[in-house]
gemmi code that builds the backbone of each chain (N, CA, C; Angstrom):
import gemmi

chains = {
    "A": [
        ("UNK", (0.825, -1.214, 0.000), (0.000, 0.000, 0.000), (0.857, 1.263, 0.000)),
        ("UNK", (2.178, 1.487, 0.909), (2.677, 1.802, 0.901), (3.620, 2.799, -0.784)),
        ("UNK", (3.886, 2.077, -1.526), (4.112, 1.889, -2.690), (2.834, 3.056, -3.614)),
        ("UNK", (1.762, 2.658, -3.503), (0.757, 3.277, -4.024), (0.539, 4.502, -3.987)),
        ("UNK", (1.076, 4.984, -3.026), (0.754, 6.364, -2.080), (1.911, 6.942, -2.722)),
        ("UNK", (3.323, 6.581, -3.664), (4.022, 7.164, -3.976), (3.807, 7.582, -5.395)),
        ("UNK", (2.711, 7.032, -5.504), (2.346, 6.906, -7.450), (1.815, 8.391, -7.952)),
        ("UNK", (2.679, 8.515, -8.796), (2.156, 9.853, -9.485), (1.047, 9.992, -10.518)),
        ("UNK", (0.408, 11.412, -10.718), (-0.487, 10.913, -11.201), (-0.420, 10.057, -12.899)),
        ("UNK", (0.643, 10.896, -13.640), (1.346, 9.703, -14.946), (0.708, 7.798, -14.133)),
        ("UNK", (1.309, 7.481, -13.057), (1.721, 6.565, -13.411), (0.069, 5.990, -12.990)),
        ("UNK", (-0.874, 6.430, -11.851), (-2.235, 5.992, -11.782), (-2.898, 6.210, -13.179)),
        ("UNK", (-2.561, 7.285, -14.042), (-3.358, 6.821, -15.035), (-2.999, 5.813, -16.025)),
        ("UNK", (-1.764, 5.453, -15.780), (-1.219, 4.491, -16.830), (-2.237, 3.139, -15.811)),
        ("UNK", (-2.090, 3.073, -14.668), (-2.841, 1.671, -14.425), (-4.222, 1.564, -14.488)),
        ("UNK", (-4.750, 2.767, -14.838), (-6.303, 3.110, -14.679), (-6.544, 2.280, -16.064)),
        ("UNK", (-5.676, 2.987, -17.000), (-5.740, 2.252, -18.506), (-5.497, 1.295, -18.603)),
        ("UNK", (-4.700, -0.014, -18.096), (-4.340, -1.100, -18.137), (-5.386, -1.860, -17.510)),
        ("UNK", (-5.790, -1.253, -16.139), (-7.287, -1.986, -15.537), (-8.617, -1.802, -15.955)),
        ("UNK", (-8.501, -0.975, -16.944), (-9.734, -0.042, -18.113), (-9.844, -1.241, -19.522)),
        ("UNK", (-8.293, -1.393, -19.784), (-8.159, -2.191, -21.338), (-8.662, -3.678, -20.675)),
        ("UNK", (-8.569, -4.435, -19.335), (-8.308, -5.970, -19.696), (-9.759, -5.963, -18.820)),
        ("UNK", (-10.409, -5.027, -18.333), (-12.254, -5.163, -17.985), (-12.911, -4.986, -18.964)),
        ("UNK", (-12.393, -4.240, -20.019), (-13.553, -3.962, -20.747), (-12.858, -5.165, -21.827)),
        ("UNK", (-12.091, -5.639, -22.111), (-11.938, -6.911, -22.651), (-12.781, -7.730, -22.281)),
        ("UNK", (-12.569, -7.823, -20.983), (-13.059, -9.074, -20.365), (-14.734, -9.411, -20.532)),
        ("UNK", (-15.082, -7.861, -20.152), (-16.369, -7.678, -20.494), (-17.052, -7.831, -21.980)),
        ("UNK", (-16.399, -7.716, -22.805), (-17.044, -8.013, -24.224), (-16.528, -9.647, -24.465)),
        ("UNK", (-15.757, -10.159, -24.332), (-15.720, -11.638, -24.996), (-16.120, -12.653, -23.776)),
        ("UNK", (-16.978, -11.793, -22.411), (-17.888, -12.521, -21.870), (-19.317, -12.640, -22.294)),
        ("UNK", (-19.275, -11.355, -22.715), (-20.737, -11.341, -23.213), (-20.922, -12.203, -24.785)),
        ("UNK", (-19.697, -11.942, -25.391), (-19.631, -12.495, -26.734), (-19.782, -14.098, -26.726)),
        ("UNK", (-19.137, -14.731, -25.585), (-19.069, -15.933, -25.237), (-20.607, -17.007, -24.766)),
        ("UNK", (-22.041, -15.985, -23.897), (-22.767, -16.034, -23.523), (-24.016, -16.203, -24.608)),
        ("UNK", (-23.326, -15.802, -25.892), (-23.951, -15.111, -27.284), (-24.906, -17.277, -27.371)),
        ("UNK", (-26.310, -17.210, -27.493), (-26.229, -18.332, -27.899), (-25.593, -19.136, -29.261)),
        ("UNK", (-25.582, -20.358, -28.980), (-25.630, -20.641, -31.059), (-26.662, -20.742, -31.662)),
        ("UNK", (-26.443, -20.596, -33.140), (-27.355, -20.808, -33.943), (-28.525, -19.053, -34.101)),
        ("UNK", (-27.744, -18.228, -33.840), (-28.874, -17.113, -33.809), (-29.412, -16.861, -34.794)),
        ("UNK", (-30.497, -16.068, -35.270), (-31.285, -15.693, -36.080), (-30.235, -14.259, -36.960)),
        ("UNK", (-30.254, -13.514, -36.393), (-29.443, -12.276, -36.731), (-28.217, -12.212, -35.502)),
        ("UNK", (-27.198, -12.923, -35.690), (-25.855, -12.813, -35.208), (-24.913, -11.421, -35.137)),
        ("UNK", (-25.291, -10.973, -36.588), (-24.817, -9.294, -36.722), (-25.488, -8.291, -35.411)),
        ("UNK", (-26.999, -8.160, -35.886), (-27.226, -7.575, -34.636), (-26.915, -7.715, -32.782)),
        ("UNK", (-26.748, -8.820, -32.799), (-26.406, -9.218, -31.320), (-25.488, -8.839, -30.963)),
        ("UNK", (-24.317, -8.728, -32.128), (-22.864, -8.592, -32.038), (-22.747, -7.271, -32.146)),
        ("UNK", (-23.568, -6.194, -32.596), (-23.755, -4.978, -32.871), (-24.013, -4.010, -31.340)),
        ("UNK", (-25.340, -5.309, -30.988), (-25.553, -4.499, -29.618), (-24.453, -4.969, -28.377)),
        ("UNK", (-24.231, -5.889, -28.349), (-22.924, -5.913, -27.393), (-21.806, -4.782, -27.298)),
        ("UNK", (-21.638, -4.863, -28.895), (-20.204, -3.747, -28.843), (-20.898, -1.986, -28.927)),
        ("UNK", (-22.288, -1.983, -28.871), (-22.814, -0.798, -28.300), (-22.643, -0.715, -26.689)),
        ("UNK", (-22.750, -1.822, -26.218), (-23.557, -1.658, -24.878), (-21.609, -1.275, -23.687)),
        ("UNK", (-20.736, -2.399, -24.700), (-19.044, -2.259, -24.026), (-18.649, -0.976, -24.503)),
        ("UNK", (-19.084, 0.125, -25.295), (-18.625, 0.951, -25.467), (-18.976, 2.005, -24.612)),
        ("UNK", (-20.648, 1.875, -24.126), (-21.008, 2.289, -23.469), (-20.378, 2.667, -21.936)),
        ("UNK", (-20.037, 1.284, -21.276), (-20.000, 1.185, -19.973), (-18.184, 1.734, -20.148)),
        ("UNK", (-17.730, 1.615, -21.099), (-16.448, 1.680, -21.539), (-16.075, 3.150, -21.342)),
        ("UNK", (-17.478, 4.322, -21.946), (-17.066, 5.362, -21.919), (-17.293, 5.759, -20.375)),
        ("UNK", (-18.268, 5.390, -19.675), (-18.505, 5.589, -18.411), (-17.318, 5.679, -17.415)),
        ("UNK", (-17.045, 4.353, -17.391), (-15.740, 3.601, -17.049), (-14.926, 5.081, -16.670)),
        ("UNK", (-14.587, 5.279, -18.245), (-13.234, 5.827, -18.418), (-13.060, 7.409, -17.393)),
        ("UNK", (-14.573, 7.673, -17.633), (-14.851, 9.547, -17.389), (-15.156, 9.142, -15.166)),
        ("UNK", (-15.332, 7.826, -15.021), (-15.018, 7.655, -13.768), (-14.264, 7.847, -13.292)),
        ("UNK", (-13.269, 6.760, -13.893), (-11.823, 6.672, -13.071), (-10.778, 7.377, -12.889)),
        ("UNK", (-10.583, 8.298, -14.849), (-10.086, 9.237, -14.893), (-10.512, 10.613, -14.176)),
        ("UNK", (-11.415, 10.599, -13.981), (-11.789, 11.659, -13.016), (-11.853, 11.690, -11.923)),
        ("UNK", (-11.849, 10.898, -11.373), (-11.494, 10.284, -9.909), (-9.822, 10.473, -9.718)),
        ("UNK", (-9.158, 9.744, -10.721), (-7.937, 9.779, -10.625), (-7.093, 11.403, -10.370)),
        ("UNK", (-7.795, 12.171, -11.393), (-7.283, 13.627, -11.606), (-8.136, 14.600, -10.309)),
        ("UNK", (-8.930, 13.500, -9.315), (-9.381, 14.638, -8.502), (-8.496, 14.526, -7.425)),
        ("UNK", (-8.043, 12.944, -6.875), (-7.471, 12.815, -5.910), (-5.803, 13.514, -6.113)),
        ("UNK", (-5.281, 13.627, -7.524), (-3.852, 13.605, -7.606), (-3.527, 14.613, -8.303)),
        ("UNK", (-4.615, 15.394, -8.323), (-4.239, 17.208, -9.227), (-3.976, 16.825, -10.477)),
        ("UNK", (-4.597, 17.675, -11.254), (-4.019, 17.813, -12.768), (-2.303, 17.222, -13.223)),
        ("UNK", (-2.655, 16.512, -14.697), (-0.774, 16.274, -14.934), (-0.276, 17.242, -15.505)),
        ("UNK", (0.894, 17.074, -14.697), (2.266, 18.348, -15.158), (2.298, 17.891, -16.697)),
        ("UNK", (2.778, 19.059, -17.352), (3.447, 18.666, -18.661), (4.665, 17.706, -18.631)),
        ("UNK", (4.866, 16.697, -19.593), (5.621, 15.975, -20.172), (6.670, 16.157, -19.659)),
        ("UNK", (7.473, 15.836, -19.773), (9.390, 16.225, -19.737), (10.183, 14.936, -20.717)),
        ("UNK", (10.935, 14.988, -20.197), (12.330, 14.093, -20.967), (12.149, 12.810, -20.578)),
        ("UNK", (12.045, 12.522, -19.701), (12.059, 11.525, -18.869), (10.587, 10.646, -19.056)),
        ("UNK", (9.820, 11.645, -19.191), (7.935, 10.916, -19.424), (8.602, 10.337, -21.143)),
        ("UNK", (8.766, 11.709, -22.010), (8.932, 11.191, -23.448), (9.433, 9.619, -23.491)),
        ("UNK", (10.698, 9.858, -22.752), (11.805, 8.952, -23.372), (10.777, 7.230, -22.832)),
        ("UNK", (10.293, 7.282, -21.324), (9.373, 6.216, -21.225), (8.588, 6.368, -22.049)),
        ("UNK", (7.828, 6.443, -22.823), (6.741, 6.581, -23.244), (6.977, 5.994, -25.150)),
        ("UNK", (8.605, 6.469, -24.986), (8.907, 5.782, -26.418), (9.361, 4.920, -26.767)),
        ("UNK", (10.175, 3.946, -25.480), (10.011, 2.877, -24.900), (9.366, 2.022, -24.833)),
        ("UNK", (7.888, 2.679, -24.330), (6.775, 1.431, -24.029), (6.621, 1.356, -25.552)),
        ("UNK", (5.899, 2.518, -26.379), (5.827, 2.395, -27.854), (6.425, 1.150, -28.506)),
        ("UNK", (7.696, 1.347, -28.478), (8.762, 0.331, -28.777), (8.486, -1.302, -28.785)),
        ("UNK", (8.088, -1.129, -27.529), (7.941, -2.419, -26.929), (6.410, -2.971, -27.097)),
        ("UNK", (6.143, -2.121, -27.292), (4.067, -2.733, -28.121), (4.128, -2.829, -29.286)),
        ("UNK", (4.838, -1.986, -29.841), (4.947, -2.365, -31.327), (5.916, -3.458, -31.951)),
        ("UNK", (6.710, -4.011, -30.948), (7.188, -4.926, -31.317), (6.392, -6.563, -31.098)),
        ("UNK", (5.628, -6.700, -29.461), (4.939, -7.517, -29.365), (3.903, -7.323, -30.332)),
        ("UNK", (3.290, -6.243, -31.177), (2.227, -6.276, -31.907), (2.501, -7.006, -33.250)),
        ("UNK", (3.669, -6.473, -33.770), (4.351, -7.151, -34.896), (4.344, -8.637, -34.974)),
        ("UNK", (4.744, -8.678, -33.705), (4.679, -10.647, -33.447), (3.945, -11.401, -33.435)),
        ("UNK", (2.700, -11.018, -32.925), (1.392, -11.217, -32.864), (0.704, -11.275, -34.310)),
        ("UNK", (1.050, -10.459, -34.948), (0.543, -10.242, -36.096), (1.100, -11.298, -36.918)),
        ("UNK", (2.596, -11.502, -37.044), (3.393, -12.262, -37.775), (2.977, -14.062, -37.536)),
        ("UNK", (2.608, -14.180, -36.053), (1.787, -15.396, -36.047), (0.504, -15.408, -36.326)),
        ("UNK", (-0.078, -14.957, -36.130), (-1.571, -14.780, -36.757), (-1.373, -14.970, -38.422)),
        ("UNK", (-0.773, -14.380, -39.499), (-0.495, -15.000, -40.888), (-0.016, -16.226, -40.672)),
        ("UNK", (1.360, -16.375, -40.173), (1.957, -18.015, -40.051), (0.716, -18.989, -40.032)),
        ("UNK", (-0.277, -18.372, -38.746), (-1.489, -19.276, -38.314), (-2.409, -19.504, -39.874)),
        ("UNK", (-2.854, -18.029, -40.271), (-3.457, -18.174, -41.753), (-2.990, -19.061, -42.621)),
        ("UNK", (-1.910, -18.764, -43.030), (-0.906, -19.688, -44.254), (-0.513, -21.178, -44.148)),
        ("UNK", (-0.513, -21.258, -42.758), (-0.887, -22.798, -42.404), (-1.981, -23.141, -42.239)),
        ("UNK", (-3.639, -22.802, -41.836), (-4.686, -23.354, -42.237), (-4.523, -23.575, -43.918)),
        ("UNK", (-4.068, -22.019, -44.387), (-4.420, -22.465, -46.227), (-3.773, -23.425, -46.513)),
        ("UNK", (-2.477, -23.670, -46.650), (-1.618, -24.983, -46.842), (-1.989, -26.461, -46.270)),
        ("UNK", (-3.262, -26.247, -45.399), (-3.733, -27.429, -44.544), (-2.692, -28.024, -43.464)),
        ("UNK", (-1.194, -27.150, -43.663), (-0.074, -27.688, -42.529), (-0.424, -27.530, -41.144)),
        ("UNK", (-0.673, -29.118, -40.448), (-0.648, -29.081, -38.969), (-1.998, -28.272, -38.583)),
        ("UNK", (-3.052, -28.799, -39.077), (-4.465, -27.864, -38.956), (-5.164, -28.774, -37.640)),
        ("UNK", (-4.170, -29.803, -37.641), (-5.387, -30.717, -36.843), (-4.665, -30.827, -35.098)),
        ("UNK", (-2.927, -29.559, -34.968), (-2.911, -29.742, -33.612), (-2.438, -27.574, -33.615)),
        ("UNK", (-3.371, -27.282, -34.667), (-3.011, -25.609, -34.423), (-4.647, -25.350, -33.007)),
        ("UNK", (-3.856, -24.427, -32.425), (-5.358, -24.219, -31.280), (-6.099, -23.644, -31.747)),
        ("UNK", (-6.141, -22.594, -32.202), (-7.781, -22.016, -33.016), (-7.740, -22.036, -34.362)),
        ("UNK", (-8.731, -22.407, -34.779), (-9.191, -22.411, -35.881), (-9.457, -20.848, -36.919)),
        ("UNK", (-8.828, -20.230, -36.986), (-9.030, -19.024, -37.716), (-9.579, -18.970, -39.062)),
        ("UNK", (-10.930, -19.512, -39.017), (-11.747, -20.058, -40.433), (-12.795, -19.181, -40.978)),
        ("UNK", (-13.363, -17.905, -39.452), (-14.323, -16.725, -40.348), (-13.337, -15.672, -40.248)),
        ("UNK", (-13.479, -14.619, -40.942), (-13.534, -13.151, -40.675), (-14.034, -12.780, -39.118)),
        ("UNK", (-14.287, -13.377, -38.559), (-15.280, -12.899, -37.309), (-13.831, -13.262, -36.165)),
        ("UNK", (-13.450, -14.484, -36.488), (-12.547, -14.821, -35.697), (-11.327, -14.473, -35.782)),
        ("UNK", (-11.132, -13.795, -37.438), (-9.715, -13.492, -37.722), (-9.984, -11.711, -36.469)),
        ("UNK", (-10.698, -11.103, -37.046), (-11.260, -9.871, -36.100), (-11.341, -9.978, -34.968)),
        ("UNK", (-11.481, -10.827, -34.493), (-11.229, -11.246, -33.018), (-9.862, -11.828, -32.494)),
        ("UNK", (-9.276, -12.573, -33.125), (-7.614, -12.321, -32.826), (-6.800, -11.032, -33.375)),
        ("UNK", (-7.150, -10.297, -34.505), (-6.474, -9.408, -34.397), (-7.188, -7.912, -32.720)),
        ("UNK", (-7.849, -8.118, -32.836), (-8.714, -7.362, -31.509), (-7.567, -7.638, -30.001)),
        ("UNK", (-7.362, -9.183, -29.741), (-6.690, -9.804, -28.893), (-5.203, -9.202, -29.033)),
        ("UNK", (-4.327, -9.944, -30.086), (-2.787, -8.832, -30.905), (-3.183, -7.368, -29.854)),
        ("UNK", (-4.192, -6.335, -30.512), (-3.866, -5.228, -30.337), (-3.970, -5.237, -28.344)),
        ("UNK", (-4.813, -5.629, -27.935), (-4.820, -5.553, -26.070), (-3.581, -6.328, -25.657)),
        ("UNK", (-2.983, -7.099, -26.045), (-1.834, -7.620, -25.679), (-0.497, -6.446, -25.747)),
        ("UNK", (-0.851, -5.659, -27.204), (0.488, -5.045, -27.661), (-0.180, -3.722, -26.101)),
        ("UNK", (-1.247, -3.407, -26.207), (-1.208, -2.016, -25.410), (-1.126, -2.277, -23.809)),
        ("UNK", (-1.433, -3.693, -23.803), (-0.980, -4.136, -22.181), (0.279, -4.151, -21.880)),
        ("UNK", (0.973, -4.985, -22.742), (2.617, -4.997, -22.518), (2.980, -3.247, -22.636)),
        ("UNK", (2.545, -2.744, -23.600), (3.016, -1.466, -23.730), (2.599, -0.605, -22.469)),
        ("UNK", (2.087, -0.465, -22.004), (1.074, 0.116, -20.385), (2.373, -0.208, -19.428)),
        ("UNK", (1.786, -1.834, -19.004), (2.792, -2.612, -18.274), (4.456, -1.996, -18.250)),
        ("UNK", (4.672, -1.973, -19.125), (6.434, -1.844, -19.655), (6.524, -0.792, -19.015)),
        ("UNK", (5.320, 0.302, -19.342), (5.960, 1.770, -18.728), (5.772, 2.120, -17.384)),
        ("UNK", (5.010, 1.440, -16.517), (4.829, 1.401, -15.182), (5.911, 0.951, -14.572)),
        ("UNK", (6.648, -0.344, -15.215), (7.918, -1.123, -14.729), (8.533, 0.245, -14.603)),
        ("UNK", (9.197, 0.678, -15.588), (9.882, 1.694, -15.960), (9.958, 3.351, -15.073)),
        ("UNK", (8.935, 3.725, -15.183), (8.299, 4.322, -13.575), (9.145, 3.839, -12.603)),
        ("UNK", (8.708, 2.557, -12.291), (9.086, 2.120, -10.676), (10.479, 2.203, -10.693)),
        ("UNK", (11.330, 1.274, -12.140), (12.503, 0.608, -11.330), (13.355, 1.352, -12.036)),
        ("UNK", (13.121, 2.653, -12.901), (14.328, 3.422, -13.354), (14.679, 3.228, -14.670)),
        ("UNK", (14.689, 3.939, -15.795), (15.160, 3.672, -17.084), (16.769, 3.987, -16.988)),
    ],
    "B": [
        ("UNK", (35.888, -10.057, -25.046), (35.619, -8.460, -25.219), (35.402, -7.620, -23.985)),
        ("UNK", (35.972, -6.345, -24.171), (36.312, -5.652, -22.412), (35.035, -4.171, -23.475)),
        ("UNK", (34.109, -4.558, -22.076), (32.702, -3.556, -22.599), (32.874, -2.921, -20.872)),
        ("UNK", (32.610, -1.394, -21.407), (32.356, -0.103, -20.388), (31.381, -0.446, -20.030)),
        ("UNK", (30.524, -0.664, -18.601), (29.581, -0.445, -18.176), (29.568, 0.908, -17.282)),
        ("UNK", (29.154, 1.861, -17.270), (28.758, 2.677, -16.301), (28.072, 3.458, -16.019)),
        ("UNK", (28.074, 4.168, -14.777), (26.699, 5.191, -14.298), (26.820, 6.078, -13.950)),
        ("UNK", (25.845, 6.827, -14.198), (25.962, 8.537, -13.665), (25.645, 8.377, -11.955)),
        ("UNK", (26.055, 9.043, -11.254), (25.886, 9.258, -9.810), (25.658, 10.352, -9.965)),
        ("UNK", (24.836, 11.238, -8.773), (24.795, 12.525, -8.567), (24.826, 12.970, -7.184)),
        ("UNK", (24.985, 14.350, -6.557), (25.069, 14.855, -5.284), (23.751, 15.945, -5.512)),
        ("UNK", (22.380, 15.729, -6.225), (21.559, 16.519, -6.123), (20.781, 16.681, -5.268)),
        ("UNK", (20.831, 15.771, -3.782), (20.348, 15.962, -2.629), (21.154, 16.760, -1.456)),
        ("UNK", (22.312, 16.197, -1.648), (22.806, 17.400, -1.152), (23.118, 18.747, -1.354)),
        ("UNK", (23.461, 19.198, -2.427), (23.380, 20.205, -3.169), (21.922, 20.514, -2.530)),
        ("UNK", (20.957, 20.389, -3.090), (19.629, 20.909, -2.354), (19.903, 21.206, -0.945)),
        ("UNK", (20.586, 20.802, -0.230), (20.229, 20.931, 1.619), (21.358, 22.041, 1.256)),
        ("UNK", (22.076, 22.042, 0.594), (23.435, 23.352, 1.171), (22.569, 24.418, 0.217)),
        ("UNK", (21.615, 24.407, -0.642), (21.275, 25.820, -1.035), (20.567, 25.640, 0.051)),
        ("UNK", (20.055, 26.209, 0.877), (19.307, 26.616, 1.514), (17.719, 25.518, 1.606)),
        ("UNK", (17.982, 24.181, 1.706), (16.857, 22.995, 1.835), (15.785, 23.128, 0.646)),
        ("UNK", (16.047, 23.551, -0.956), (15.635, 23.513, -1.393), (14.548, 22.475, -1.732)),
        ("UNK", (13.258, 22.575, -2.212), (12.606, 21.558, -2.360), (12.535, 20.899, -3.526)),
        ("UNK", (12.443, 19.653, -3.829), (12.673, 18.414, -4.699), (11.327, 19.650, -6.187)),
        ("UNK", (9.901, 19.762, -5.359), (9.396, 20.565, -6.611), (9.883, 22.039, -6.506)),
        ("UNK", (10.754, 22.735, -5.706), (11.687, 23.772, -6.283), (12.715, 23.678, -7.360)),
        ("UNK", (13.392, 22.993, -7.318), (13.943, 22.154, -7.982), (13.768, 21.940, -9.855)),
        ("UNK", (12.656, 21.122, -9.522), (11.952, 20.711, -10.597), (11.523, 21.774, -11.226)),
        ("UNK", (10.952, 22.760, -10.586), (10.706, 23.739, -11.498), (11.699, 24.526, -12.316)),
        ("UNK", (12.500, 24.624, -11.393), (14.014, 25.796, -11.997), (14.787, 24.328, -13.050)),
        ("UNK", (14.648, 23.877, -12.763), (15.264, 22.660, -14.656), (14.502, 22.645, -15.442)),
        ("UNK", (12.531, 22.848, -15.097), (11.795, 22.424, -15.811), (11.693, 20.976, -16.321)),
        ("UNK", (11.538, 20.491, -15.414), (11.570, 19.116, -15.357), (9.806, 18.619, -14.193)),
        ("UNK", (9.586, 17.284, -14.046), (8.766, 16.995, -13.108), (9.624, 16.426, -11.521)),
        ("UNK", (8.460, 16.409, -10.410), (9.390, 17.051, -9.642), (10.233, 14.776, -9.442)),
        ("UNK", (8.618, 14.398, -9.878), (9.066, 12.963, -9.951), (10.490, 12.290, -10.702)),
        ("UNK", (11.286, 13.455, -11.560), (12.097, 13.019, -12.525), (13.359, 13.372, -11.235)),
        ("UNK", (13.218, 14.372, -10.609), (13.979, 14.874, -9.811), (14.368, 13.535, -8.708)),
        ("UNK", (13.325, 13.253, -8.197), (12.801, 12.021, -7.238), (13.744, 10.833, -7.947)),
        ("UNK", (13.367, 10.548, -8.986), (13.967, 9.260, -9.600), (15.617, 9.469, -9.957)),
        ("UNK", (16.057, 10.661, -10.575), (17.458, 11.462, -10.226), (18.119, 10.942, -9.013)),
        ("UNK", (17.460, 11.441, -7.875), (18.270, 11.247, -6.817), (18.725, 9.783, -6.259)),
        ("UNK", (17.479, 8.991, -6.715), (17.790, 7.632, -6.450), (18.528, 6.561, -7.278)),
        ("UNK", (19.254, 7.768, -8.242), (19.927, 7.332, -9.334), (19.236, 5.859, -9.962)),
        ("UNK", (17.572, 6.786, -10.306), (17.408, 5.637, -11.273), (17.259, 6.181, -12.885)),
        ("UNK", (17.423, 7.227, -13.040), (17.691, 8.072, -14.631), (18.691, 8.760, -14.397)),
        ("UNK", (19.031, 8.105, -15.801), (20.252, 9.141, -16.051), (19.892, 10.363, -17.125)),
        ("UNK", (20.004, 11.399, -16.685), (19.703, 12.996, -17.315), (20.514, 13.001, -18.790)),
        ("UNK", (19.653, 13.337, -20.069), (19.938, 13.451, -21.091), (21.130, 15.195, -20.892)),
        ("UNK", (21.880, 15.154, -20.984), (23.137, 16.543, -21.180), (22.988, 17.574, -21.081)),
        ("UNK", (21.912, 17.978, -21.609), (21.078, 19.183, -21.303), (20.017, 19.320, -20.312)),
        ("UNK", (19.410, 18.355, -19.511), (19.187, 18.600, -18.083), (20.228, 18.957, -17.389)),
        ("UNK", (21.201, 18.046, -17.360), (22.365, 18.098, -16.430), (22.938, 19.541, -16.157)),
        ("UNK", (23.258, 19.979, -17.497), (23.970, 21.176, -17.724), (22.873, 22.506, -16.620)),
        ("UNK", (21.453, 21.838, -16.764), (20.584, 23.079, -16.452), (20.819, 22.810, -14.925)),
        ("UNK", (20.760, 21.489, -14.501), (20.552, 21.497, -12.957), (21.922, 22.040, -12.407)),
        ("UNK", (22.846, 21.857, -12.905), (24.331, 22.410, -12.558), (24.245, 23.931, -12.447)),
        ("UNK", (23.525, 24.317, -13.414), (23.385, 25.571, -13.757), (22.490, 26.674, -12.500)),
        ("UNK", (21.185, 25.420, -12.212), (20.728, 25.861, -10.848), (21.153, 26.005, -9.376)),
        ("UNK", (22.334, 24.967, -9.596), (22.979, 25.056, -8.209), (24.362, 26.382, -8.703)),
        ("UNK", (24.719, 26.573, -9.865), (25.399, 27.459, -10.114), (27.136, 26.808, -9.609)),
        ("UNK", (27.108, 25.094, -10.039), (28.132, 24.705, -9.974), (28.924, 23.935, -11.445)),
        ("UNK", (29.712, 23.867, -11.554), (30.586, 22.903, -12.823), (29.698, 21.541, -12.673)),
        ("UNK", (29.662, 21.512, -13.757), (28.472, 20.132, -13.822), (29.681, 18.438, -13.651)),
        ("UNK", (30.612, 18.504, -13.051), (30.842, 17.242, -12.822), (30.592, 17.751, -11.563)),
        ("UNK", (30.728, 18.903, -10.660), (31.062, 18.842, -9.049), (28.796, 18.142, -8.473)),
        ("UNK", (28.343, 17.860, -9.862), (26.812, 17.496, -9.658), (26.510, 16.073, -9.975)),
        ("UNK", (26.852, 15.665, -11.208), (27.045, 14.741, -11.498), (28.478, 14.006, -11.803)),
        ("UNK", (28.596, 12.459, -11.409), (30.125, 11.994, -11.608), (29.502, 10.387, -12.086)),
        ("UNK", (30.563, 9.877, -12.970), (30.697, 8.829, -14.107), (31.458, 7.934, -13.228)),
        ("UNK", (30.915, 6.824, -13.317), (31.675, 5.529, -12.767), (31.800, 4.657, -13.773)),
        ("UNK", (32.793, 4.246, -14.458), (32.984, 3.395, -15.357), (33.506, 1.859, -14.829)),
        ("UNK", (32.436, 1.062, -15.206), (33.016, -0.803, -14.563), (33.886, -1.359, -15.747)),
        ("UNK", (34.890, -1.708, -15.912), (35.487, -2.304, -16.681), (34.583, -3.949, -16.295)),
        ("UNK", (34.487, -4.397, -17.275), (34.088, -5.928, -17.759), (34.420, -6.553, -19.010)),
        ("UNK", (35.003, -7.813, -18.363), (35.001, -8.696, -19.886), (34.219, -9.659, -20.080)),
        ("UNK", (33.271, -9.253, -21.451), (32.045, -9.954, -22.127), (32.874, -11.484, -23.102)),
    ],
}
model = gemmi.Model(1)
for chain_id, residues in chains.items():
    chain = gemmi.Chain(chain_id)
    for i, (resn, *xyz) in enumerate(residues, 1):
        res = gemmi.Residue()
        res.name, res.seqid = resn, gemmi.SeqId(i, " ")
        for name, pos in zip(("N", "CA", "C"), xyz):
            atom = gemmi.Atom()
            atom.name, atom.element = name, gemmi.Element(name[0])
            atom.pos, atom.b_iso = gemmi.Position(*pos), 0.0
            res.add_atom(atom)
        chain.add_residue(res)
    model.add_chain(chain)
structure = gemmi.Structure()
structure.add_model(model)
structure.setup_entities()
């Protein structure tokens, strides 16, 4: 707890966003998951879900962030030190994103080739699902990227 | 292979107590910096891009090694 009480406001909003990105994840591919089979209009269902996570999403955000900026005063401008983290984390999301991405084709090009289809773990066979792992790629790249810069915060670039 | 490792150290806490107990966001302001960069400075966990350095030297109104000093580790990789 201790620890917490030293957090500036940079670095509460960096975790506000990291605990913002993997709820409201969590929250749409629960609901997506709950989705029955066999629906009548699948589009619409899928339409109103990602109305309803955007919703609570924007709520969310104008909460916490405002909460955050009441308890810890407005953020100072930038400096050298915010930049240089900040281009860092960049760095480092865009590289896990790249990777992500680069398996996700590997994954494609081996369903098309039929190579090893029968011990790959998902099946990446609609558009729906390719959109949904690339969705996954991008919260991974902005978690690690979040993550990275909080480390960085704490233990010193 | 013999690779330089080394680190900047600094005396920017003390320097602060001999001006007159300056504060960490006094400080910060006269570099223009945050006062958290100052904070992380002292605990020598950043090292100041050349032109901070030069400014915080500049605030204590000393030669910028008598602020910051270089420790070089010799190692063989």
């Amino acid at each position: 707890m201790d620890t917490l009480r030293t957090f500036s406001n940079r670095e509460w909003n960096l975790m506000a966003t990291l605990v913002l990105d993997l709820a409201i994840a969590a929250l749409y591919f629960s609901k997506l998951a709950s989705l029955p089979e066999g629906l009548a209009a699948p589009g619409s269902a899928l339409a109103g879900i990602i109305v309803q996570v955007i919703i609570v999403a924007c709520i969310g955000a104008a909460l916490l962030f405002g909460l955050i900026n009441w308890r810890t005063g407005n953020r100072e401008p930038a400096d050298e030190r915010d930049r240089l983290i900040e281009g860092k984390g960049n760095s480092i999301g865009y590289g896990v994103l790249v990777g992500a991405i680069l398996l996700m084709i590997g994954h494609l090009v081996a369903d098309a080739l039929g190579v090893g289809s029968d011990t790959l773990p998902v099946a990446l066979s609609t558009p729906l699902i390719c959109a949904h792992a690339l969705l996954i790629c991008l919260l991974a790249a902005s978690t690690v990227k979040h993550l990275s810069q909080l480390v960085m915060y704490r233990r010193g670039i | 292979m013999a690779v330089n490792k080394g680190k900047i150290y600094n005396q920017i806490r003390r320097l602060r107590f001999d001006h007159n107990e300056m504060t960490q966001a006094e400080l910060a302001k006269a570099a223009g910096v945050t006062r958290q960069t100052i904070m992380s400075l002292e605990a020598n966990k950043y090292s100041p891009s050349l032109e901070l350095a030069f400014r915080i030297a500049e605030v204590f109104n000393q030669p910028l090694e008598a602020v910051f000093q270089y420790q070089c580790h010799s190692t063989d990789e």
